[in-house]
N, C-alpha and C positions, 0 to 999 in steps of 0.2 A: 392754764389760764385761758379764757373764750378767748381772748384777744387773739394769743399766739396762735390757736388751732392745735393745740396742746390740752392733752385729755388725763388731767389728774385724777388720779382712783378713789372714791370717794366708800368705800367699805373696807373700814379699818380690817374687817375678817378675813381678807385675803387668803387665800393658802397657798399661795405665789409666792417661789424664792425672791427675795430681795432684787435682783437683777433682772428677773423678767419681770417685777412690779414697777423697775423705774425706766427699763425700755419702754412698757405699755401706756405708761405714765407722758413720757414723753413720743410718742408718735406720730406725727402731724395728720390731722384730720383732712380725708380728700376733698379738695377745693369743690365747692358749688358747681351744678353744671353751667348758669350764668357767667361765674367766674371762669373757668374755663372758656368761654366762647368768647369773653372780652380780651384775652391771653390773646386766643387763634385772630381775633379782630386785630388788636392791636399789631402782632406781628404781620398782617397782609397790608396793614397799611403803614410800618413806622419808616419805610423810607421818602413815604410823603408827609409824614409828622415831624420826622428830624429833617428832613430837605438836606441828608449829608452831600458835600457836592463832588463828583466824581474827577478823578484824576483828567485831568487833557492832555500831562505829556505823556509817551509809550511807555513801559518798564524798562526800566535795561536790563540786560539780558545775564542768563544767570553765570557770574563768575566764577562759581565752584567753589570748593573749600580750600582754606586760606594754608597755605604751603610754603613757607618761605624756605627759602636755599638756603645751606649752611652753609656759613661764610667764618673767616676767622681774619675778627678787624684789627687790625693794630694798625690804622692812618692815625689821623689827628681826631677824626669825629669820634664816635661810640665807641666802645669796648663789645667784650660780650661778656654776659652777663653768667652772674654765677646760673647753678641750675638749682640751687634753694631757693634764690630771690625769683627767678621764672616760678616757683612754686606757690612762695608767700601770696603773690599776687593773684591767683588762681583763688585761695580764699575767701569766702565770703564778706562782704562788704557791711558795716555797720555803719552809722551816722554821723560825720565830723566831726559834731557837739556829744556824743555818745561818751563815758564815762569810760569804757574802755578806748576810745581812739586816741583820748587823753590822755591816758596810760600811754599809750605806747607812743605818743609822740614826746612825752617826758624822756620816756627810756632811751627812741632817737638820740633827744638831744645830749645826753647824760655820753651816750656813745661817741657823738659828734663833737661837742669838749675832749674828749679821751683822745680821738683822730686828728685834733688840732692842737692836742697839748695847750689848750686855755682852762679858765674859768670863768670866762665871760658868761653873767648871764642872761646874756641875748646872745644865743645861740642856736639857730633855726634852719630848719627847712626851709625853703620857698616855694611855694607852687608855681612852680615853671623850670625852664631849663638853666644852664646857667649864665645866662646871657640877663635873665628876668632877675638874677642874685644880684649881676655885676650894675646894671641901672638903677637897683633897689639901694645899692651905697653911693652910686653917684646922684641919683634924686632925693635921699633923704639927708645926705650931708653938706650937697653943695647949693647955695643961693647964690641969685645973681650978683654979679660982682667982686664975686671970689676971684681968685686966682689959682689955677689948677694947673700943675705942673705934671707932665705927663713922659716918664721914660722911655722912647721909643728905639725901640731894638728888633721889630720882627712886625708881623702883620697886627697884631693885636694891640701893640700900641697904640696903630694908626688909629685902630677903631677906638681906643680910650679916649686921643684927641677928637672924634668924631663926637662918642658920646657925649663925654665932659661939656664940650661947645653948645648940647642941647640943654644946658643946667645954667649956664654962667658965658658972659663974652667975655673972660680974661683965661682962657688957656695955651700955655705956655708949651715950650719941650726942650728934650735934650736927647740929641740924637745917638748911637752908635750902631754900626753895618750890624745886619741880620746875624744871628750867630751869636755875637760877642756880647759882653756883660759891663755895666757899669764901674766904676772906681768909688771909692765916697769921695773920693774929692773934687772926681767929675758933681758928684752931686752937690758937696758944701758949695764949691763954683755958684751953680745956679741956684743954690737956695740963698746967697749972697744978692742975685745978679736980681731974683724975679720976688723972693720974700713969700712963696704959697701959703693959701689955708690947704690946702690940700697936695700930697704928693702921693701919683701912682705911680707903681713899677710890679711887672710881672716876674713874680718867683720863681715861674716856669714861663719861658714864651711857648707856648704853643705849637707856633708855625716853626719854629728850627727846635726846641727842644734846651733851649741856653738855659742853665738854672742861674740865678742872681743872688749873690750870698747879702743878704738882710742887716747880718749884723754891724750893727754901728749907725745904721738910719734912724734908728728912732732918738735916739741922744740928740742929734741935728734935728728932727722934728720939735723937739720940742723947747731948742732953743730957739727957733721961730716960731712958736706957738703954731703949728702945724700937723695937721692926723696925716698919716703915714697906712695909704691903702693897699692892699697886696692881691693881685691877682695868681690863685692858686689852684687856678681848676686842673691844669695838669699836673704837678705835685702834689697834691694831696691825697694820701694813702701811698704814692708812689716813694716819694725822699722823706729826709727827717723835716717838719716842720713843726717850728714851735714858735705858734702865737705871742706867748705871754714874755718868754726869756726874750725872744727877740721886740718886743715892744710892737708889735702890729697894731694899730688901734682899729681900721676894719677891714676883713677880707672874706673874699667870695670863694665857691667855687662849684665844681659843678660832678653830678653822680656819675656821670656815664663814661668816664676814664679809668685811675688805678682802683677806685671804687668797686668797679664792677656792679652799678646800679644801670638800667635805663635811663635813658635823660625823661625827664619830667619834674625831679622836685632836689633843689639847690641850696647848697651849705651858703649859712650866712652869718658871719658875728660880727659883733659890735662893740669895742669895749668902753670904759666909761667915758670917758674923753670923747670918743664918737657922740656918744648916748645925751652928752650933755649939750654935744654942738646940736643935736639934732634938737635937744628940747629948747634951745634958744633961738629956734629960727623965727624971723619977721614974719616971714609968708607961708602957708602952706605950703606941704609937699606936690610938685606940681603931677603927680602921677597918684592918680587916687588907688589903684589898685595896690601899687607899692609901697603906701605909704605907712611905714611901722609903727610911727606915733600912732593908728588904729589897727596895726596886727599887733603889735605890740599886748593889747587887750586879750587879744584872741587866744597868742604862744606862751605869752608869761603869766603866771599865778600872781596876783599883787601882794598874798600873804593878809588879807584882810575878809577871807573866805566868801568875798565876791563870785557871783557868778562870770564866767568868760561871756567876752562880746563877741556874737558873729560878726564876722567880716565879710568871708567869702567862702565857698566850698570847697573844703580842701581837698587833694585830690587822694581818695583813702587808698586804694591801691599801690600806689605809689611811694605813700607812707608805708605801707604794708614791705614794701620793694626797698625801700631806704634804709629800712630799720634792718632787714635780714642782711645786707649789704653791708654794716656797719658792723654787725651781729659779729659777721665772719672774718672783717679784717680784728676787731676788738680780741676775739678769740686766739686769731696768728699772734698779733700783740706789734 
């Protein structure tokens, strides 16, 4: 075509094999010598055509390439990570709405049910660590005016009362020394005394290590019409946990412990009881990033062959990194 500078062969008699007729064919014709001189013009002067404006502060200086020491964690922060999930995440990157990223955040979650012994189907990832899991159940469950009862046995309590306080002004507690584990009847007590919409308690504390045995809370939750939240970032993949026998209605948790994922993307489920408190709220969710009533579009299929709604960019590597993490504890069993 003249347009392109493209010289199609216009004698069908050719005696040119096929391949050098459609090299020749397509060619590009040497540009004008005018065209040329406008090229060498333009580049003499495109730094005063585009006016790009040059840096004022110095470089810093070259830090070299990236080396970390090998360390082997076992505090309370990170784990280390398998050396398949360091692999996963080396893979190439596809697009969050992409039809395979879909795929494999299905399979995630398929995994992530399996690892919590639920069938909840809200059952998710979170894009963040798990701190971004643990606010994402206290902002989309609690409105103000609640009353949130909060089990404090170790540092992470504290911070649940901290949290909770930013959701609602009625947070309550019930204290026992660092270490040690609740009773249910420490519990029926205060669900007597304060009557909660909501009761947290950590499955695993964190800070000492104390595991809380579950069973028997949920019967009392729901003779106060009360969802029963579980913090479980450190037990989970670690001890036996089960969601559903034990009646949990929501809990968090986070990759970068027995998982053996990097921190960046956080277990979250919701069971219906939750699901419903959240679709009866008065007021929006006060944290729009977190808000599931619109991730909710994004993680879950409605069954009505809808397209999903963006939300936010999910962070694909990470997914990449969660899923092989899941992969291998699924596999041990």
């Amino acid at each position: 075509h003249a347009k392109s500078g493209c010289v199609w062969p216009s004698d069908p008699s050719t005696k040119r094999a096929p391949k050098m007729a459609l090299r020749s064919a397509f060619r590009p014709r040497v540009p004008a010598a005018p065209v040329l001189q406008h090229v060498r013009a333009f580049s003499n002067v495109s730094d005063t055509l585009i006016n790009i404006p040059k840096a004022k502060l110095a470089p810093p200086p070259d830090f070299g390439q990236l080396n970390p020491p090998p360390r082997l964690m076992l505090g309370p922060g990170p784990s280390n990570a398998w050396p398949r999930v360091y692999t996963a995440m080396a893979t190439p990157m596809v697009g969050h709405m992409d039809a395979h990223f879909i795929k494999l955040m299905e399979e995630a979650k398929d995994m992530l049910r399996y690892t919590w012994q639920t069938s909840n189907m809200f059952t998710i990832p979170v894009s963040g660590t798990g701190s971004a899991a643990w606010e994402a159940a206290h902002a989309n469950l609690t409105e103000y005016g609640d009353v949130t009862l909060c089990a404090v046995n170790g540092y992470f309590g504290e911070r649940a009362v901290d949290m909770s306080s930013r959701y609602t002004n009625n947070v309550v507690r019930i204290d026992r020394p660092w270490g040690e584990v609740f009773s249910l009847a420490e519990i029926r007590e205060a669900f007597a005394k304060y009557k909660p919409q909501i009761f947290w308690i950590a499955h695993a504390e964190t800070s000492t290590g104390a595991c809380q045995p579950l069973e028997g809370i949920a019967a009392l939750c729901k003779e106060y019409d009360c969802l029963l939240m579980a913090d479980t970032v450190t037990s989970i993949g670690g001890v036996p946990l089960f969601i559903d026998d034990w009646g949990v209605d929501a809990a968090y948790a986070g990759g970068q412990k027995a998982l053996g994922i990097p921190p960046g993307m956080a277990p979250l489920t919701f069971g219906e009881r939750a699901l419903e408190k959240m679709r009866r709220r008065k007021e929006p969710v006060k944290n729009w990033y977190l808000d599931m009533n619109m991730i909710i579009k994004y993680m879950v299929a409605d069954g009505s062959g809808a397209p999903r709604s963006y939300h936010h960019t999910a962070p694909v590597s990470m997914l990449y990194a969660f899923r092989e993490g899941l992969k291998i504890l699924n596999a041990e069993g």
